[in-house]
Each structure stands twice: as structure tokens, then as C-alpha cells.
Backbone as a chain_set.jsonl record, in Angstrom:
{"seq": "XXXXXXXXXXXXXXXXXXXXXXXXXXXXXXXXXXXXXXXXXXXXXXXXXXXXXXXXXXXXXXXXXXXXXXXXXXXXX", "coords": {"N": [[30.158, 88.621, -19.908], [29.958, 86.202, -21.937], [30.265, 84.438, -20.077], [28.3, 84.471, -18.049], [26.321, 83.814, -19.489], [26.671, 81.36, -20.624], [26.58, 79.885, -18.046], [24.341, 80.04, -17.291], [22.362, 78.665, -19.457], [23.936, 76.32, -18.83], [22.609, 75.798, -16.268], [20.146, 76.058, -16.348], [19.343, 73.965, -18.195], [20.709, 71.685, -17.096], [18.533, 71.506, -14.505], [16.341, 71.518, -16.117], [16.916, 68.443, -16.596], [16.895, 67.161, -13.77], [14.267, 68.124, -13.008], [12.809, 66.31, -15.105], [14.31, 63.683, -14.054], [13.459, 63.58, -11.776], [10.414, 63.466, -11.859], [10.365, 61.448, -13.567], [10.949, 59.128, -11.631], [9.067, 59.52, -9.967], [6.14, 58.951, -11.172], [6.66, 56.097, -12.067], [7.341, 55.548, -9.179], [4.28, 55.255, -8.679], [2.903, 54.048, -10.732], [3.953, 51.7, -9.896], [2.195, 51.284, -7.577], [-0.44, 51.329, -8.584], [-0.71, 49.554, -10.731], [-0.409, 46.99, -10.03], [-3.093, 47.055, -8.449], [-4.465, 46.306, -10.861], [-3.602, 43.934, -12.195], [-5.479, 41.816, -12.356], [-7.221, 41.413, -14.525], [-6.069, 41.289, -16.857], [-4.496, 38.25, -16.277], [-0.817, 36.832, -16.36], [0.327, 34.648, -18.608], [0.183, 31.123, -17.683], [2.51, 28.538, -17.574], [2.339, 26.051, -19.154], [3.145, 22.699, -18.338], [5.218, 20.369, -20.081], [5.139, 16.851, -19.931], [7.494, 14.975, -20.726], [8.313, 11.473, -22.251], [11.193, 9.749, -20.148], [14.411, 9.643, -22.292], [15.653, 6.83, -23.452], [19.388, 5.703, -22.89], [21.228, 5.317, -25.694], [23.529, 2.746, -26.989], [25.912, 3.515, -28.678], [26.066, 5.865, -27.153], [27.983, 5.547, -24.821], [30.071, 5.283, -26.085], [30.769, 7.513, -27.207], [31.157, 9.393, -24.713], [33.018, 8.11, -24.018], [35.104, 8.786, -25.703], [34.564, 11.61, -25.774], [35.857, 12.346, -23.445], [38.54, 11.636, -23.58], [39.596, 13.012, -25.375], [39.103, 14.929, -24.024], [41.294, 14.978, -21.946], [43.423, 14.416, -23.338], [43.782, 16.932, -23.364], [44.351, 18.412, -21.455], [46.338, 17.449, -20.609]], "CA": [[28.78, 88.449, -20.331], [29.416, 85.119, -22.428], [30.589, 83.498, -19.035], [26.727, 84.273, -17.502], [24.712, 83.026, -20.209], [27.149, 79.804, -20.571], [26.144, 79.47, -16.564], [22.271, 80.385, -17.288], [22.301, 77.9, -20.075], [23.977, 75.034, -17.353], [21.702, 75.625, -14.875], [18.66, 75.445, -17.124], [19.767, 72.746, -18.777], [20.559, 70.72, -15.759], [17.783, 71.946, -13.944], [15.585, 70.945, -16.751], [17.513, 66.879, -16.022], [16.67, 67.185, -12.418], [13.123, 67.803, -13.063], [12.705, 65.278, -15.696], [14.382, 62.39, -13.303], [12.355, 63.418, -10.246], [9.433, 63.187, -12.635], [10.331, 60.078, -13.889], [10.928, 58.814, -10.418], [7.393, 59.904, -9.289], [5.296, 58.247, -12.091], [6.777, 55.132, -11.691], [6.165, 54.528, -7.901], [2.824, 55.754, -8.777], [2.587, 52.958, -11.336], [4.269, 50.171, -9.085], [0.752, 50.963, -7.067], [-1.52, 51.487, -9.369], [-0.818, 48.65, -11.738], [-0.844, 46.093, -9.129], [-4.513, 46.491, -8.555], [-5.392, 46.011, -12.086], [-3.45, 43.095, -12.775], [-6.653, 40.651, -12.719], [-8.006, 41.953, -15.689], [-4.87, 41.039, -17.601], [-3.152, 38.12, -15.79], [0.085, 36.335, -16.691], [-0.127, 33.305, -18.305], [0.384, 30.094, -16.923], [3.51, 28.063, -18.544], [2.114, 24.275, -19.061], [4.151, 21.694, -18.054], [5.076, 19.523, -21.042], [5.477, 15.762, -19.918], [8.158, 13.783, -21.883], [9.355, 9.888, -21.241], [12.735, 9.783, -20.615], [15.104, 9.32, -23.034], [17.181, 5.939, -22.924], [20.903, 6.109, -23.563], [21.553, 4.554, -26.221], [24.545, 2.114, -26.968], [26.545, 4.967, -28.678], [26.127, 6.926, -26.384], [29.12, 5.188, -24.279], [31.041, 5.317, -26.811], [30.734, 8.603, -27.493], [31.265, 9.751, -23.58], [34.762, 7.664, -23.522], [35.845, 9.766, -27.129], [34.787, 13.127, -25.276], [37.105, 12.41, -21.68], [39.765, 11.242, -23.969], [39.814, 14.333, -25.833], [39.332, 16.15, -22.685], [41.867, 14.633, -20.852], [44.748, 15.134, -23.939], [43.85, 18.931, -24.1], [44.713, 19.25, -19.94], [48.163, 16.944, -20.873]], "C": [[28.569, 87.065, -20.946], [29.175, 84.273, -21.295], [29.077, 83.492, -18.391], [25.883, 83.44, -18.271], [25.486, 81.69, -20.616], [26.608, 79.085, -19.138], [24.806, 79.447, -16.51], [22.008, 78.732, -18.274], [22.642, 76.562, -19.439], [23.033, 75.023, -17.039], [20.693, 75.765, -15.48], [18.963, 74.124, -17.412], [19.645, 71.19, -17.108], [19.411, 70.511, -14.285], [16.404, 71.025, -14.547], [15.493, 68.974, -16.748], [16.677, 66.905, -14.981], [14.871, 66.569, -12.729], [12.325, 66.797, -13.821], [12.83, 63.642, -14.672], [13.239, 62.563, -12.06], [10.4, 62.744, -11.036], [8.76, 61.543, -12.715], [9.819, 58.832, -12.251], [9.559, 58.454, -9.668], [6.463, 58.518, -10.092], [5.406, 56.683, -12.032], [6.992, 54.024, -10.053], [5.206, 54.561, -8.044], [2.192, 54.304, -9.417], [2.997, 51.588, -10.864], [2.992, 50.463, -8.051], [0.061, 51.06, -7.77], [-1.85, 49.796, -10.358], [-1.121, 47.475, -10.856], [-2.692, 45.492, -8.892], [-5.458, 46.105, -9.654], [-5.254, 45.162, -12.757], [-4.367, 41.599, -13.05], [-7.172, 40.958, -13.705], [-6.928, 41.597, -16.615], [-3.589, 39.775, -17.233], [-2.542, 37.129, -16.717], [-0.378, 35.029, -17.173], [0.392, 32.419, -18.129], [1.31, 29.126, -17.364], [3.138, 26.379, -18.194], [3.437, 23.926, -19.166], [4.572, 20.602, -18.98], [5.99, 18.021, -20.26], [5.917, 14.738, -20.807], [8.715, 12.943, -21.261], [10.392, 10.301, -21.139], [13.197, 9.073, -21.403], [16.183, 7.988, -23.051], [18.415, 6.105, -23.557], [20.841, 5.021, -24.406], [22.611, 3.489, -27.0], [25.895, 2.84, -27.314], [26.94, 5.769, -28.195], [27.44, 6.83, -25.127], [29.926, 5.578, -24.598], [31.412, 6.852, -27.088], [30.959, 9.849, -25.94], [33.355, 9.411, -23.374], [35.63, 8.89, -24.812], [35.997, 11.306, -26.012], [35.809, 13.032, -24.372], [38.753, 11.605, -22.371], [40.44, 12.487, -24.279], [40.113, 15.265, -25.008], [40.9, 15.97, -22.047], [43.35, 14.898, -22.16], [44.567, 16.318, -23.815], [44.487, 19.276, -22.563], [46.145, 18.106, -20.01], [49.491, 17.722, -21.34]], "O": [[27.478, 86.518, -20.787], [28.221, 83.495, -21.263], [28.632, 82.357, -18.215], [25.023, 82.633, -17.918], [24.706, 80.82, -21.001], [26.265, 77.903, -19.116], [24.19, 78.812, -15.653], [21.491, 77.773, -17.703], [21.783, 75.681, -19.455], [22.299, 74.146, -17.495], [19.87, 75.352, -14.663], [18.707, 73.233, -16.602], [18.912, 70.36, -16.571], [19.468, 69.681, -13.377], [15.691, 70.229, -13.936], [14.46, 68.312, -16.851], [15.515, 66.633, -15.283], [14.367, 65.446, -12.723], [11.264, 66.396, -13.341], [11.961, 62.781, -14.54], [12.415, 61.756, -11.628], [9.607, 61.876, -10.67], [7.78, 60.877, -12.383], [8.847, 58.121, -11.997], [9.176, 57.468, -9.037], [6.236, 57.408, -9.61], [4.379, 56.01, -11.955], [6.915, 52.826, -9.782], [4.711, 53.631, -7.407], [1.32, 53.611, -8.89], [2.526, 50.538, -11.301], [2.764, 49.361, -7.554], [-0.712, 50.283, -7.209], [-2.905, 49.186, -10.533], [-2.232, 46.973, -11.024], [-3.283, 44.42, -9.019], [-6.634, 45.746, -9.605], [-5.985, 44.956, -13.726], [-4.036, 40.62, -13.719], [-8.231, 40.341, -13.59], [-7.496, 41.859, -17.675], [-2.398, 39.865, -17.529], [-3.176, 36.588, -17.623], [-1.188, 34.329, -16.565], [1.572, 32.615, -18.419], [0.493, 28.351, -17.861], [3.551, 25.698, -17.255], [4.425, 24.419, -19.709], [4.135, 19.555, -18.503], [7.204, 18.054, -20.055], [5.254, 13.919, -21.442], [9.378, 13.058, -20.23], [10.779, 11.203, -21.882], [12.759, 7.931, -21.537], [17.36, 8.115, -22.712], [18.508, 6.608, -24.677], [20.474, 3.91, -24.024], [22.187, 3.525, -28.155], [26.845, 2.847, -26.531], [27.926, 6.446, -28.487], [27.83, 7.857, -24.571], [30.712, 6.217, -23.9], [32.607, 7.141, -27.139], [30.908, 11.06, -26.158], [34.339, 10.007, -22.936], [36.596, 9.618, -24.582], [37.013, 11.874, -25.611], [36.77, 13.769, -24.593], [39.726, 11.188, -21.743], [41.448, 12.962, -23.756], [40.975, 16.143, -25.055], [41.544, 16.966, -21.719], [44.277, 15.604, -21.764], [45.49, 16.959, -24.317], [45.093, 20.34, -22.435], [46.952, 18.273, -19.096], [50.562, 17.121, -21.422]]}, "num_chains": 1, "name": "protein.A"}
């Protein structure tokens, strides 16, 4: 008798899953059409383009390139 209602209790249980994912499942193709047509009323917005000069290297900046590939180059010695 416990062994049935441990098996009743499964199979609800998992039953109750099932119908939940199919659920889920449903609602959200529903909403990959639905939402689509309503996205003009709400759209995305537009990511400006921020225009900056370039940067010149500046004299340092050599110096500071030969330090790194030195460093680099003892650590693979």
C-alpha cells in the first residue's frame, strides 16, 4: 500500500512538471509572435556613435613597449 501512493505521488508530481514545461513552452512561442508586432510602440534605442581624435603615441610609450617584450621574452626563457 505505501509502494502505490509513493507511485501516485511520482506520477502526480511529474505529471504536474510535464504540464508546467509544455505550458511554459506554449506561452513563449505565443509571445515570440505576439511581441514582435508590438515592438514599434517601444523600440530599442539607438547606440550613438561617439567620435574621438586619435590618440598620438607618445614618446614613452616606446619605451614602455621595449620594457613589456623584455619582460615577456625573460618569462618564456
Amino acid at each position: 500500500m505505501l509502494m502505490i501512493q509513493g507511485l501516485l505521488i511520482l506520477t502526480a508530481g511529474m505529471g504536474l512538471v510535464i504540464v508546467f514545461l509544455v505550458t511554459m513552452i506554449l506561452v513563449m512561442n505565443a509571445s515570440a509572435v505576439i511581441i514582435p508586432r508590438f515592438n514599434h510602440l517601444l523600440p530599442d534605442p539607438v547606440a550613438k556613435k561617439v567620435n574621438r581624435p586619435p590618440v598620438a603615441a607618445s614618446a614613452g610609450s616606446a619605451d614602455v613597449a621595449v620594457a613589456i617584450a623584455a619582460v615577456v621574452a625573460r618569462q618564456r626563457a
